[in-house]
N, CA, C and O atoms as a CHARMM CRD file, in Angstrom:
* protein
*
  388
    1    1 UNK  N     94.22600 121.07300 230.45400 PROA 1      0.00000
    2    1 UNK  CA    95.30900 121.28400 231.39100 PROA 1      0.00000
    3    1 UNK  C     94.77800 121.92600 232.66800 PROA 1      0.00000
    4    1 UNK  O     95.19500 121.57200 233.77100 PROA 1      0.00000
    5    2 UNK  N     93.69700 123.03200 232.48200 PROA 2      0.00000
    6    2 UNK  CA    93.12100 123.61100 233.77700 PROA 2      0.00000
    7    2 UNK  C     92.43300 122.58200 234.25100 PROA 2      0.00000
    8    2 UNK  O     92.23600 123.08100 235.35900 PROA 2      0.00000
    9    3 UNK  N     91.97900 121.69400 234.30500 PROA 3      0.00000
   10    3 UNK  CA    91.00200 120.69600 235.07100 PROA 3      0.00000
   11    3 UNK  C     91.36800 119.41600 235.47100 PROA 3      0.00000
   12    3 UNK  O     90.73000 118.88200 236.37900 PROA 3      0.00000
   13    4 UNK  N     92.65300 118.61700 234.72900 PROA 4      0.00000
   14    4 UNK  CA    93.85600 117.75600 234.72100 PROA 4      0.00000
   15    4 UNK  C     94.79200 118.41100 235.82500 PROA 4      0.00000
   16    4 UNK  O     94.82600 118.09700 237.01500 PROA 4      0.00000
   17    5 UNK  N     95.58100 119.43500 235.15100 PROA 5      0.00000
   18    5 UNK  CA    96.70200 119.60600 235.59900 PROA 5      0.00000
   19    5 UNK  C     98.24400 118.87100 234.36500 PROA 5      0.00000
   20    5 UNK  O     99.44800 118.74600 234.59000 PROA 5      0.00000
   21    6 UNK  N     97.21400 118.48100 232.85900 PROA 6      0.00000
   22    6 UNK  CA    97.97000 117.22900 232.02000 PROA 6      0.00000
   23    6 UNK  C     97.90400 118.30700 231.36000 PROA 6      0.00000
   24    6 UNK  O     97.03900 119.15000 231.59900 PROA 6      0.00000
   25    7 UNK  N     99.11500 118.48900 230.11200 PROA 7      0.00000
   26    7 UNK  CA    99.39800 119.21700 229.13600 PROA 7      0.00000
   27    7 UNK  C     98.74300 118.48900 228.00600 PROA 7      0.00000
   28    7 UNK  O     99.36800 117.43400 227.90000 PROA 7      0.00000
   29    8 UNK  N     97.88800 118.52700 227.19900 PROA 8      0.00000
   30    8 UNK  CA    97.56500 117.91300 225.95500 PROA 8      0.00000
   31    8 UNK  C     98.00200 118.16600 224.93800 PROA 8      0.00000
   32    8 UNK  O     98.38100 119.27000 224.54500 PROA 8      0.00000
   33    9 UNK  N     98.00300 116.59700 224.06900 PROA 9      0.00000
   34    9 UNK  CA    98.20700 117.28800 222.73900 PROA 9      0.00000
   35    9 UNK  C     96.71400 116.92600 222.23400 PROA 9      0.00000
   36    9 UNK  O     95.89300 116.15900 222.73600 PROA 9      0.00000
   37   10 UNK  N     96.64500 117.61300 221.24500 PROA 10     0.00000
   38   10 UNK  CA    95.38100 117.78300 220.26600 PROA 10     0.00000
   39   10 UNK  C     95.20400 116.47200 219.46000 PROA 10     0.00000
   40   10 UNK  O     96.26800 116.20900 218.89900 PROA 10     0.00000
   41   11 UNK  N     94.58400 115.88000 219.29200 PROA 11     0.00000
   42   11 UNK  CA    94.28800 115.40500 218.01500 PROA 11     0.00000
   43   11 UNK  C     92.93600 115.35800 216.55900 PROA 11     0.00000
   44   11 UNK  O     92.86600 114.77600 215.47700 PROA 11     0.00000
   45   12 UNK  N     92.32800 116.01900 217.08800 PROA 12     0.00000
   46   12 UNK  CA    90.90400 116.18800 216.34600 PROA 12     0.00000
   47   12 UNK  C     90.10500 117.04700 217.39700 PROA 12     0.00000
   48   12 UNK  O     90.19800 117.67600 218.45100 PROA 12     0.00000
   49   13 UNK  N     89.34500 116.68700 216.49600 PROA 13     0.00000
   50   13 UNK  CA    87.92800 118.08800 216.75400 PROA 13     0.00000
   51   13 UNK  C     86.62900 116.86500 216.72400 PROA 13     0.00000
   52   13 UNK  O     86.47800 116.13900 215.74200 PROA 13     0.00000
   53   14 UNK  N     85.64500 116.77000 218.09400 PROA 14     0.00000
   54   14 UNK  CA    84.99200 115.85200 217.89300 PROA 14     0.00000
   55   14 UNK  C     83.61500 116.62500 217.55300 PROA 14     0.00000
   56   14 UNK  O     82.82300 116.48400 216.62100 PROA 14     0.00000
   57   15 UNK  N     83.63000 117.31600 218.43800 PROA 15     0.00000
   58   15 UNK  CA    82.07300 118.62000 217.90600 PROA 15     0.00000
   59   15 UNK  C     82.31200 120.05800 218.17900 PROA 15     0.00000
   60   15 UNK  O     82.88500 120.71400 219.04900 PROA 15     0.00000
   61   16 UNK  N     81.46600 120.34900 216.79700 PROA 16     0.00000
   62   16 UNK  CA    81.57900 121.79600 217.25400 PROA 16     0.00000
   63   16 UNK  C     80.05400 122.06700 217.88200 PROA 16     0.00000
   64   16 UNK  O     79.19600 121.38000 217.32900 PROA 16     0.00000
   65   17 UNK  N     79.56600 122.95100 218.94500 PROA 17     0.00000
   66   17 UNK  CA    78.18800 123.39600 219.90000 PROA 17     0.00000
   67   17 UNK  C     77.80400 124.95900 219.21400 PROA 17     0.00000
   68   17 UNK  O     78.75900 125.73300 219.27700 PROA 17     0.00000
   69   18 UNK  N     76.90400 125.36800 218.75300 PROA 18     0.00000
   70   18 UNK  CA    77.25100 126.78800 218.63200 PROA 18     0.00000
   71   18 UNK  C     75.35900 126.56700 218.90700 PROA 18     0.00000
   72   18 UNK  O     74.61600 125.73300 218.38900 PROA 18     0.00000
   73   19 UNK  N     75.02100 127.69600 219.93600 PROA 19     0.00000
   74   19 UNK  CA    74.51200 128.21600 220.14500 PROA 19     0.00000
   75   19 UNK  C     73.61000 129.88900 219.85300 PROA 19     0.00000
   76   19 UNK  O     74.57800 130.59500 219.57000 PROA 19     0.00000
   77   20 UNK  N     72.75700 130.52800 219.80200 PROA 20     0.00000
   78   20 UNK  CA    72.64000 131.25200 219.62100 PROA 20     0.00000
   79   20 UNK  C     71.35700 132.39500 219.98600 PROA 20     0.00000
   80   20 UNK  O     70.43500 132.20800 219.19200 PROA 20     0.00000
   81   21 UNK  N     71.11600 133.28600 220.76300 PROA 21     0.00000
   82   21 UNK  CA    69.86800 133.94900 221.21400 PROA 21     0.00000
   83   21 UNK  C     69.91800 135.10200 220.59300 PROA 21     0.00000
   84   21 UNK  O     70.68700 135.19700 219.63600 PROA 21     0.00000
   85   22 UNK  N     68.97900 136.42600 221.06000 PROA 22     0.00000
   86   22 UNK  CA    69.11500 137.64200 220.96400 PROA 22     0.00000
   87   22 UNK  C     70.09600 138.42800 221.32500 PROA 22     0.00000
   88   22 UNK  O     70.52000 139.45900 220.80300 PROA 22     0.00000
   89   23 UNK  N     70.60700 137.53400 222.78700 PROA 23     0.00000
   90   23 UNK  CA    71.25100 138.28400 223.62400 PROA 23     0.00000
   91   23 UNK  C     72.44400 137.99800 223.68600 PROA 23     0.00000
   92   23 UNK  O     73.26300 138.89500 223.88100 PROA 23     0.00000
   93   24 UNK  N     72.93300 136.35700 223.49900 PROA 24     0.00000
   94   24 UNK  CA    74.72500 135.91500 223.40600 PROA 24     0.00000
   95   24 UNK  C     74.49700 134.86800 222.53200 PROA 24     0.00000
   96   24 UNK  O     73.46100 134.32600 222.14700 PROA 24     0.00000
   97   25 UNK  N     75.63100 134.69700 222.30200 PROA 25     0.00000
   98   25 UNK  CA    75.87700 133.23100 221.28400 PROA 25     0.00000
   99   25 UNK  C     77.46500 132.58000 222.22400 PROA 25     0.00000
  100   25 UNK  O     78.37300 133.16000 222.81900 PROA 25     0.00000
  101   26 UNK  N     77.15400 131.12800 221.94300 PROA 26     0.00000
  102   26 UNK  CA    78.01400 130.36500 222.55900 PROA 26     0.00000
  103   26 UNK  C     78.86900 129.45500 221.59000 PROA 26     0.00000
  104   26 UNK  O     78.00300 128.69900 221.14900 PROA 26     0.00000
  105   27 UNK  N     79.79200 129.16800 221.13400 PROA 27     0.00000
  106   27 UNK  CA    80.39700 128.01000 220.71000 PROA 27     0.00000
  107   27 UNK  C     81.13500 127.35600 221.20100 PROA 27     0.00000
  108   27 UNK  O     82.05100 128.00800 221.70200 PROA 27     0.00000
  109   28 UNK  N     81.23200 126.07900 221.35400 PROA 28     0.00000
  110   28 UNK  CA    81.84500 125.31100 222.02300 PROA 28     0.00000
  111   28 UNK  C     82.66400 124.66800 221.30800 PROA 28     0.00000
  112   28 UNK  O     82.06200 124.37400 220.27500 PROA 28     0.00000
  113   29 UNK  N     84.07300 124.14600 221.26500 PROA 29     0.00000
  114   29 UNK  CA    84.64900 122.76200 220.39900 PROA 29     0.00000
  115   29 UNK  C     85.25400 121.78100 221.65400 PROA 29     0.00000
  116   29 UNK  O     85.93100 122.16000 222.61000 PROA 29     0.00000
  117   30 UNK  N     84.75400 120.27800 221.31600 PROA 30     0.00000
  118   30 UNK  CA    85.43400 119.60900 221.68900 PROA 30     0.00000
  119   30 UNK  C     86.33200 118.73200 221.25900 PROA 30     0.00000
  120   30 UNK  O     85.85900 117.93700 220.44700 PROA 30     0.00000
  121   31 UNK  N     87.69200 118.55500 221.55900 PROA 31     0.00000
  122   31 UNK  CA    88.79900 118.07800 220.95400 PROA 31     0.00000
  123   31 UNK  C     88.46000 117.01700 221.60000 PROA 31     0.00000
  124   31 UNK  O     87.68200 116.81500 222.53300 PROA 31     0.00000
  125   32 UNK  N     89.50700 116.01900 220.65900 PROA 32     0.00000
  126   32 UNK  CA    90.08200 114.81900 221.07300 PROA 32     0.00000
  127   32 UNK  C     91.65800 114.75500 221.22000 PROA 32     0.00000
  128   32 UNK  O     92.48600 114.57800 220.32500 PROA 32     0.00000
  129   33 UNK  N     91.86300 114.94400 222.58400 PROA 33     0.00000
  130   33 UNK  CA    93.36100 114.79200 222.85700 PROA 33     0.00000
  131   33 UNK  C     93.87600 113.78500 223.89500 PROA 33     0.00000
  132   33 UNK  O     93.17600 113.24500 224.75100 PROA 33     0.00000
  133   34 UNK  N     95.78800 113.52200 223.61900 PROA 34     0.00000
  134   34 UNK  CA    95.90900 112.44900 224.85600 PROA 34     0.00000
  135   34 UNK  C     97.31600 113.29100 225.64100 PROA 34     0.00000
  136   34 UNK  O     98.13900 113.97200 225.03000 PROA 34     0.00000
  137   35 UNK  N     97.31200 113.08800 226.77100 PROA 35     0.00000
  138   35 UNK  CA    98.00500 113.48300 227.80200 PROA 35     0.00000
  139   35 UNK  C     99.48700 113.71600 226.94300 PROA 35     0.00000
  140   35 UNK  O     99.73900 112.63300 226.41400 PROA 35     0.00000
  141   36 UNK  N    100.52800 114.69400 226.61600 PROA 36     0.00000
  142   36 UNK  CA   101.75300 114.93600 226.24400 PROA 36     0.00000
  143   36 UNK  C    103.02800 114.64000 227.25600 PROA 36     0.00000
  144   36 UNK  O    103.28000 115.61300 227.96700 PROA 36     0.00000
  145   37 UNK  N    103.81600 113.58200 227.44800 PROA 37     0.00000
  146   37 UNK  CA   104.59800 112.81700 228.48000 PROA 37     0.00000
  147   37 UNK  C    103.85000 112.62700 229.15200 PROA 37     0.00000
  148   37 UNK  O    102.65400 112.84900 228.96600 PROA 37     0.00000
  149   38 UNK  N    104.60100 111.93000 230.60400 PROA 38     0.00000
  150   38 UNK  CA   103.91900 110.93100 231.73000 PROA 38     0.00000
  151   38 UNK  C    103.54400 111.81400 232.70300 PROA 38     0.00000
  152   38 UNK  O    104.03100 111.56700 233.80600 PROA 38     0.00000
  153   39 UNK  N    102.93200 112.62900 232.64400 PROA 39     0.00000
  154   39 UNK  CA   102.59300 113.75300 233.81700 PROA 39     0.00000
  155   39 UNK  C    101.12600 112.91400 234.50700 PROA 39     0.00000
  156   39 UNK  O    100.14900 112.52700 233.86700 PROA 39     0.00000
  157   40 UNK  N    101.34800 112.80800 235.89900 PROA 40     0.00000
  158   40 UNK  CA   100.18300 112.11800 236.22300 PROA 40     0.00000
  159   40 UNK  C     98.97600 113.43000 236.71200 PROA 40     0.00000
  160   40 UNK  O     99.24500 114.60100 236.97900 PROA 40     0.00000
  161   41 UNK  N     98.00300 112.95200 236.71200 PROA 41     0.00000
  162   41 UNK  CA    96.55500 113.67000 237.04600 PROA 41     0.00000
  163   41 UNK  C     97.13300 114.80200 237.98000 PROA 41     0.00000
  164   41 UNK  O     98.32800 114.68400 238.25200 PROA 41     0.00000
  165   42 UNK  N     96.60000 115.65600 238.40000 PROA 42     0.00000
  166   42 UNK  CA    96.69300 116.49600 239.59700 PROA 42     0.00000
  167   42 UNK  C     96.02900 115.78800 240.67600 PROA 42     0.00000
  168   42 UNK  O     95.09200 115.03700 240.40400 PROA 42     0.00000
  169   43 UNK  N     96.45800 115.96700 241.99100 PROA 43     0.00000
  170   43 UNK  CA    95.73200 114.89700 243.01700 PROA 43     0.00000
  171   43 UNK  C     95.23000 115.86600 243.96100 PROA 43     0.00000
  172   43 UNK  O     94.85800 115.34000 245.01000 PROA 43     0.00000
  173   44 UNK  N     95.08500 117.32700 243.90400 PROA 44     0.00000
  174   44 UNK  CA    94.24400 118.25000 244.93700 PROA 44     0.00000
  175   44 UNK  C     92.96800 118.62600 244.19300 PROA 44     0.00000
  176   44 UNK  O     92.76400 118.59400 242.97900 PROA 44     0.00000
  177   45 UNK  N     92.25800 118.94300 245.05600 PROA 45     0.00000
  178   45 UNK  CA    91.11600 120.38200 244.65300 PROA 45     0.00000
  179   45 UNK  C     91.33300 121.69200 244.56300 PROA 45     0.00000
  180   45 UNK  O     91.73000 122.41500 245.47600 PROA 45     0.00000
  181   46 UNK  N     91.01900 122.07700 243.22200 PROA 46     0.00000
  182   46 UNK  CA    90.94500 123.86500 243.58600 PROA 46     0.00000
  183   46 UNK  C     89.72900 123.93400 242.74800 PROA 46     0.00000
  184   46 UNK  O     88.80100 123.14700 242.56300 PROA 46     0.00000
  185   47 UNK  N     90.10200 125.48100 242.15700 PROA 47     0.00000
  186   47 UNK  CA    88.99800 126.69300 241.70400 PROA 47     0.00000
  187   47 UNK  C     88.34500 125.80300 240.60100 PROA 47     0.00000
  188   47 UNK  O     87.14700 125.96900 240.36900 PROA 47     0.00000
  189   48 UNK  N     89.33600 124.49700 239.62800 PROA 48     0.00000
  190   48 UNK  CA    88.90900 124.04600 238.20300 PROA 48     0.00000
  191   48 UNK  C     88.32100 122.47700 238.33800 PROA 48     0.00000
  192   48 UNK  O     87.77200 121.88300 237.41000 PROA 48     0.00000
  193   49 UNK  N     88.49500 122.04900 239.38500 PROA 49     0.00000
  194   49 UNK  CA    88.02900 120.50100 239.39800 PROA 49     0.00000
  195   49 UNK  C     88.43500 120.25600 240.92300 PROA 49     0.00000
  196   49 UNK  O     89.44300 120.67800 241.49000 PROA 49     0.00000
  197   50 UNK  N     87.55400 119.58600 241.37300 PROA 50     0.00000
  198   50 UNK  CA    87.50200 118.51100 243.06300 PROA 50     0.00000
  199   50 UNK  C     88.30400 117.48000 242.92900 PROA 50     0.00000
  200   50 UNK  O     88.89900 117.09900 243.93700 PROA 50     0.00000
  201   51 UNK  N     88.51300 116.77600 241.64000 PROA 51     0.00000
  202   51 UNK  CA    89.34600 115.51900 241.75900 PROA 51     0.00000
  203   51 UNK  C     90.00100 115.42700 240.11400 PROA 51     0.00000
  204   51 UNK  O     89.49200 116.18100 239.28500 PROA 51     0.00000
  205   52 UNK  N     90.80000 114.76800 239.80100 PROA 52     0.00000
  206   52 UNK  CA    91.61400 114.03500 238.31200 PROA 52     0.00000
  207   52 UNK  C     91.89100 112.75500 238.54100 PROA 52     0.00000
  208   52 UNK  O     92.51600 112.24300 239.47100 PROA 52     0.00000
  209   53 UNK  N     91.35200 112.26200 237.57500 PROA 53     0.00000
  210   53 UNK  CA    92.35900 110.58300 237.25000 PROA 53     0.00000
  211   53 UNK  C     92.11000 109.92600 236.34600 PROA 53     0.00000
  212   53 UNK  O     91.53900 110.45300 235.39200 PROA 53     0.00000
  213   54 UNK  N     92.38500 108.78800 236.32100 PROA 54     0.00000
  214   54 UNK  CA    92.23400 108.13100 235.07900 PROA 54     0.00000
  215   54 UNK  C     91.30300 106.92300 235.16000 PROA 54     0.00000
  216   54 UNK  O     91.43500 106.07300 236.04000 PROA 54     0.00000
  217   55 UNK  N     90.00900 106.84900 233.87100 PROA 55     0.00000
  218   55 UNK  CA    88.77800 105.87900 234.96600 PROA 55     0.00000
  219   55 UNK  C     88.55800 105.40300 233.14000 PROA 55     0.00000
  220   55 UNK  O     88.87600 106.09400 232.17200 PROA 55     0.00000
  221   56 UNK  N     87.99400 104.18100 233.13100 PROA 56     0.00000
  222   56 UNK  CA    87.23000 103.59900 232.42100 PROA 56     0.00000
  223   56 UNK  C     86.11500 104.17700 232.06400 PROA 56     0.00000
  224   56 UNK  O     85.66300 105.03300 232.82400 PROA 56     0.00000
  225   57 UNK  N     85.41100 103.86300 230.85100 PROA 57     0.00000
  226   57 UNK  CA    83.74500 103.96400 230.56600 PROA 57     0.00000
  227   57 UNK  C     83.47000 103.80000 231.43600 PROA 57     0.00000
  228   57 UNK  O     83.39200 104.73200 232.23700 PROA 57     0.00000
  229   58 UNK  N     83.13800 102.41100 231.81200 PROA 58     0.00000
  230   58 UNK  CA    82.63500 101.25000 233.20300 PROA 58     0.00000
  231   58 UNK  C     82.79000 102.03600 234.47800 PROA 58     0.00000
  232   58 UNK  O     82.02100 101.69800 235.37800 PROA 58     0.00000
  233   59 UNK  N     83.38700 102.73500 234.66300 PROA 59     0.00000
  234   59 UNK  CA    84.39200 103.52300 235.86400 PROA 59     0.00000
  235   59 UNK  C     83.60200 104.96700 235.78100 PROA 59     0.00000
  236   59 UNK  O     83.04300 105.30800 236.82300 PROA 59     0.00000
  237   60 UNK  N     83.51900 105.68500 234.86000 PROA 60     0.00000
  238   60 UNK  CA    82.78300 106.66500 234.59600 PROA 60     0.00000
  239   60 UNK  C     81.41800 106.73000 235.16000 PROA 60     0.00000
  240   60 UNK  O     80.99200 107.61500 235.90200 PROA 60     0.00000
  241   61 UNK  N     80.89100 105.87200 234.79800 PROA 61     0.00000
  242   61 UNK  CA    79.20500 105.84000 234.55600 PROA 61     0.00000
  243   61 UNK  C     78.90700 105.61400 235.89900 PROA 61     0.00000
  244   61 UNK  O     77.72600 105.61000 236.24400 PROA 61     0.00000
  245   62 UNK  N     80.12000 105.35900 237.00100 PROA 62     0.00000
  246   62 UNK  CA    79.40400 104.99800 238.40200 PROA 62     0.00000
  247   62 UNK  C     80.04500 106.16900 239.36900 PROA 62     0.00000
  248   62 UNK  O     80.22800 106.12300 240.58600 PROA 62     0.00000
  249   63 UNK  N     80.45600 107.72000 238.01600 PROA 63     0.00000
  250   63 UNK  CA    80.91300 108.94300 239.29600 PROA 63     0.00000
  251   63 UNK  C     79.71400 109.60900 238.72800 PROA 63     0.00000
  252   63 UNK  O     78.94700 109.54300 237.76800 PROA 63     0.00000
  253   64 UNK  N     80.03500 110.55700 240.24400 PROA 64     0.00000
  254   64 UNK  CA    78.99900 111.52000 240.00300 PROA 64     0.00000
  255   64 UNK  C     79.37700 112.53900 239.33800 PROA 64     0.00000
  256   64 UNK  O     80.27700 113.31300 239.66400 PROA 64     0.00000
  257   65 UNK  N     78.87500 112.57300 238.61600 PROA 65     0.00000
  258   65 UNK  CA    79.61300 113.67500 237.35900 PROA 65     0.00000
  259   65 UNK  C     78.13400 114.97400 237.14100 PROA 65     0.00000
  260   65 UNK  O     76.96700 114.60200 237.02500 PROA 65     0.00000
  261   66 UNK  N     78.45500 116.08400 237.13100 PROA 66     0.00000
  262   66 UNK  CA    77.63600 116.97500 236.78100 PROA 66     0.00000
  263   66 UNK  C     76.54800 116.85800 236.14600 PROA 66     0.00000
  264   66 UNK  O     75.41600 117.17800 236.51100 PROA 66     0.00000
  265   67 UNK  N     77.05800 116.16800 234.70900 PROA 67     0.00000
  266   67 UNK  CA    76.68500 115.74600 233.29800 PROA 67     0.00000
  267   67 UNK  C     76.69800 114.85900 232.63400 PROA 67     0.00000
  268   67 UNK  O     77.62400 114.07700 232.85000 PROA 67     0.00000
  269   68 UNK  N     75.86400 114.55100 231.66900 PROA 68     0.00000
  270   68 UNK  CA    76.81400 112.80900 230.89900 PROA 68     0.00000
  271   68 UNK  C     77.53400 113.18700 229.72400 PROA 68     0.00000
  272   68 UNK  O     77.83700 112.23100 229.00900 PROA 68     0.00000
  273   69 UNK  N     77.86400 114.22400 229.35800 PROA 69     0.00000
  274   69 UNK  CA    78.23300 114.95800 228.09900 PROA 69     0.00000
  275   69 UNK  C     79.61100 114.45100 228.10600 PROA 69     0.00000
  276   69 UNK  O     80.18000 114.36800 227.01800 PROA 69     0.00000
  277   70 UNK  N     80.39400 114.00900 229.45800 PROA 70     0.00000
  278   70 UNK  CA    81.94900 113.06700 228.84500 PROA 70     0.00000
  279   70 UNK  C     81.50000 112.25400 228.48900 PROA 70     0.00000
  280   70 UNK  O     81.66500 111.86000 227.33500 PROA 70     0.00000
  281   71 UNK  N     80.58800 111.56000 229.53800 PROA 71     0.00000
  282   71 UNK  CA    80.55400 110.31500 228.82600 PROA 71     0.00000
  283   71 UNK  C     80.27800 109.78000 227.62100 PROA 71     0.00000
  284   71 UNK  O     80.75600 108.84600 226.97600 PROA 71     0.00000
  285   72 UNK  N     79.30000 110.66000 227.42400 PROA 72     0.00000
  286   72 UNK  CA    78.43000 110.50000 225.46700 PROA 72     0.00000
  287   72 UNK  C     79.77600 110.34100 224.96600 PROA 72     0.00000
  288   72 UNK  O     80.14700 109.35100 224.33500 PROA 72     0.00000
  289   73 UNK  N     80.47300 111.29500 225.24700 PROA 73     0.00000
  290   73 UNK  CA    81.74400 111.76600 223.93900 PROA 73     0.00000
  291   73 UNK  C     82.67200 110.94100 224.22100 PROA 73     0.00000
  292   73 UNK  O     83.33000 110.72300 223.20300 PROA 73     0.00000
  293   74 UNK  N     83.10600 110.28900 225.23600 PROA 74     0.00000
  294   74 UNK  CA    83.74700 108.87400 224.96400 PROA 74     0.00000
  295   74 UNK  C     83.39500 107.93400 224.89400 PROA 74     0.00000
  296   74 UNK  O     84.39400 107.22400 224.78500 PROA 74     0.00000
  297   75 UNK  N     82.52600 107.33200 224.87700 PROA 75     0.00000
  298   75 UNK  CA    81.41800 106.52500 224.54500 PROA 75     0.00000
  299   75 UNK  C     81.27300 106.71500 223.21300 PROA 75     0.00000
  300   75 UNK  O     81.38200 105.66800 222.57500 PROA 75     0.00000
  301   76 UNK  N     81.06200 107.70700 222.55600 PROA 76     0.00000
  302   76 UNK  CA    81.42100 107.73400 220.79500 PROA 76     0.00000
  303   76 UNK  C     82.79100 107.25000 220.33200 PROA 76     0.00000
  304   76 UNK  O     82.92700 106.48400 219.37800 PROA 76     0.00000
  305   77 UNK  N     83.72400 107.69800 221.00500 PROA 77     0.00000
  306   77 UNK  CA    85.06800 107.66400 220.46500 PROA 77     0.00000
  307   77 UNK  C     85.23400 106.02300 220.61600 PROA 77     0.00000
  308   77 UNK  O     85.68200 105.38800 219.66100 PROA 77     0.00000
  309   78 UNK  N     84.89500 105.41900 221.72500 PROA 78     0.00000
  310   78 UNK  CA    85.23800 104.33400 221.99000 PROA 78     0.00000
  311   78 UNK  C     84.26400 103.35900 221.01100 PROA 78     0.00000
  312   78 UNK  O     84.43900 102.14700 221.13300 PROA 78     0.00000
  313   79 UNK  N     83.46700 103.72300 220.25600 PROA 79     0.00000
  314   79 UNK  CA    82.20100 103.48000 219.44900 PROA 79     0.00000
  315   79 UNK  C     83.43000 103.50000 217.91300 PROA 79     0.00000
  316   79 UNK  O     83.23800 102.66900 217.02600 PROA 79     0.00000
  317   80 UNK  N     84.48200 104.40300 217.80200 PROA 80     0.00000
  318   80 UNK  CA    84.97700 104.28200 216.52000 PROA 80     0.00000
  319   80 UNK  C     84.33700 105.74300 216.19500 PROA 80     0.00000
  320   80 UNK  O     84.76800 106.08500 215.09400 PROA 80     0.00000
  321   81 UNK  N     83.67600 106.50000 216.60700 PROA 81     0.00000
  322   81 UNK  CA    83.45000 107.91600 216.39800 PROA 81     0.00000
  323   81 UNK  C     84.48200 108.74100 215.52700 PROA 81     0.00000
  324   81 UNK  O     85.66100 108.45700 215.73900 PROA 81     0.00000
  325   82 UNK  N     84.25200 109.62800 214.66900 PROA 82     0.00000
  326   82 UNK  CA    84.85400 110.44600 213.46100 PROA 82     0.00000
  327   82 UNK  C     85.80600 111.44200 214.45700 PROA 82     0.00000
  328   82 UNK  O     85.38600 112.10500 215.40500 PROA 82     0.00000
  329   83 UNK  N     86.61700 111.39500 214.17700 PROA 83     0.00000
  330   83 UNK  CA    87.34800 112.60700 214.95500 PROA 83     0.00000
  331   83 UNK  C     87.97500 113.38400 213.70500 PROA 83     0.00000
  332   83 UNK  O     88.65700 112.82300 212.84800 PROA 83     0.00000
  333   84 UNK  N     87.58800 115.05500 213.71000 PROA 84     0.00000
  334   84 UNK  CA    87.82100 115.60600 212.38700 PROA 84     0.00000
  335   84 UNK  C     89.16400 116.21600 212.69000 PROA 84     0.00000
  336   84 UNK  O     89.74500 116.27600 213.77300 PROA 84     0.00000
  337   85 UNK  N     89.73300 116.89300 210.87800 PROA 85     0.00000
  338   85 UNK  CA    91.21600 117.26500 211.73600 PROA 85     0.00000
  339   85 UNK  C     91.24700 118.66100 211.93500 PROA 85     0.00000
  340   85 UNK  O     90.41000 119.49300 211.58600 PROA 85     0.00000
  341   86 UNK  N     92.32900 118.82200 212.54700 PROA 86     0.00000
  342   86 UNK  CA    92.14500 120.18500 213.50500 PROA 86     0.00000
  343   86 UNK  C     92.62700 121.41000 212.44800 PROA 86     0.00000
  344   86 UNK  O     92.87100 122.54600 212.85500 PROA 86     0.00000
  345   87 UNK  N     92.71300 121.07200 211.24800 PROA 87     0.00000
  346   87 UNK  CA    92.75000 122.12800 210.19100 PROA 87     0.00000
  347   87 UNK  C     91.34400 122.82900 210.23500 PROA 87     0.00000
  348   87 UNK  O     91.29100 123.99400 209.84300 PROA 87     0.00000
  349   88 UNK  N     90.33300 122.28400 210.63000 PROA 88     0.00000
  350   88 UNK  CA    89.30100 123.08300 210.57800 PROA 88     0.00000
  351   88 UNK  C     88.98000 123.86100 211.26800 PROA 88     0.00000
  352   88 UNK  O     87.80900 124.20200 211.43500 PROA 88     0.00000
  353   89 UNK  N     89.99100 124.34100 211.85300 PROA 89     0.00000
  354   89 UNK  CA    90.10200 125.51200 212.76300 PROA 89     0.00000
  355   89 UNK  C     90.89500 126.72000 211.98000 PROA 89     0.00000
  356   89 UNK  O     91.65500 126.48900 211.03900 PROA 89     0.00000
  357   90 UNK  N     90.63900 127.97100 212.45900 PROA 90     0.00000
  358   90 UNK  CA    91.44300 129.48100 211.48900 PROA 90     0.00000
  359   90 UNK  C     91.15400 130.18200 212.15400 PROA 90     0.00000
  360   90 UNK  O     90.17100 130.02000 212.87700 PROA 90     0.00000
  361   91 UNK  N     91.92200 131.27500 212.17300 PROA 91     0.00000
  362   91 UNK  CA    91.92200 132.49200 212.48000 PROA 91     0.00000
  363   91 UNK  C     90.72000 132.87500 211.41200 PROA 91     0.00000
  364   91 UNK  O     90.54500 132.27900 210.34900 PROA 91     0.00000
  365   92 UNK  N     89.74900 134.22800 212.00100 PROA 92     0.00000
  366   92 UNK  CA    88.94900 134.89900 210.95400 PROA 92     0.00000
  367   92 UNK  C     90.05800 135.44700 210.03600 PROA 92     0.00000
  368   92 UNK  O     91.09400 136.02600 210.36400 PROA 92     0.00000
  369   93 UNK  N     89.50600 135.06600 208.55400 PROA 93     0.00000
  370   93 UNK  CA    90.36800 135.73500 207.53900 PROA 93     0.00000
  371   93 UNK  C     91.29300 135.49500 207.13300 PROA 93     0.00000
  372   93 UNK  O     91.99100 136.10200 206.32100 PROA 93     0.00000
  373   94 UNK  N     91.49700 134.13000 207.88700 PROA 94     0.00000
  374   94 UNK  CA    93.19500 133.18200 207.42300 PROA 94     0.00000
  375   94 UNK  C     93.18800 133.00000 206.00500 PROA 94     0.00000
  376   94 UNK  O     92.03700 132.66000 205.73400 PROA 94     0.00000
  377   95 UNK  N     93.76900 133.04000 205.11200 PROA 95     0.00000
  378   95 UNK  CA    93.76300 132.56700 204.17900 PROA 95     0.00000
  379   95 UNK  C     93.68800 131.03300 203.93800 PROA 95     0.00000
  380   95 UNK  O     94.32700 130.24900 204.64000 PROA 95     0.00000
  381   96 UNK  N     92.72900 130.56200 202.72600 PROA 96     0.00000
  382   96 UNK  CA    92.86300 128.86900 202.52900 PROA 96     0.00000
  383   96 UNK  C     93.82600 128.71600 202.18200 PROA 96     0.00000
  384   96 UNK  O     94.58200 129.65200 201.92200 PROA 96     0.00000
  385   97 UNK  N     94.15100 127.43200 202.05000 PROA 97     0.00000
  386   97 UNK  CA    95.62900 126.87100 201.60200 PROA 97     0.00000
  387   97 UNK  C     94.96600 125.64300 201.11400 PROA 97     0.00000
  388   97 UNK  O     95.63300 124.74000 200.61000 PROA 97     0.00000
């Protein structure tokens, strides 16, 4: 939603990143979610993203993007990639069920 301006809903968990040094540890999760109603992209720049919209693989691979790390990850999904479910997420100490 900070980088959209789109409310998501969730649907899976595609990776979890966890990192780790002496000094910090990082974890990352990336979901798999799709836009919640017809709210279109945000169309300004600020503090969270220069631009939003809606682009193809094909469409992707020809912005300049920071990183290829979307792309990998839709490029999997679009591959038929595992998307896990979002139960595998808890509070520390939740109880199982």
């Amino acid at each position: 939603m900070e980088e959209a301006g789109i409310k998501p809903r969730l649907d899976g968990i595609v990776r979890f990143e966890h990192q780790a040094t002496l000094r910090r540890s990082r974890l990352r999760v990336v979901f798999a979610a799709v836009p919640e109603g017809s709210t279109k992209p945000k169309a300004f720049a600020d503090q969270h993203s220069l631009e939003a919209g809606w682009f193809t693989l094909e469409e992707m691979r020809q912005l300049d993007l920071r990183g290829s790390e979307v792309i990998e990850f839709c490029a999997y999904l679009e591959r038929g990639g595992a998307i896990a479910s979002l139960d595998l997420l808890s509070a520390e100490g939740a109880p199982l069920e």
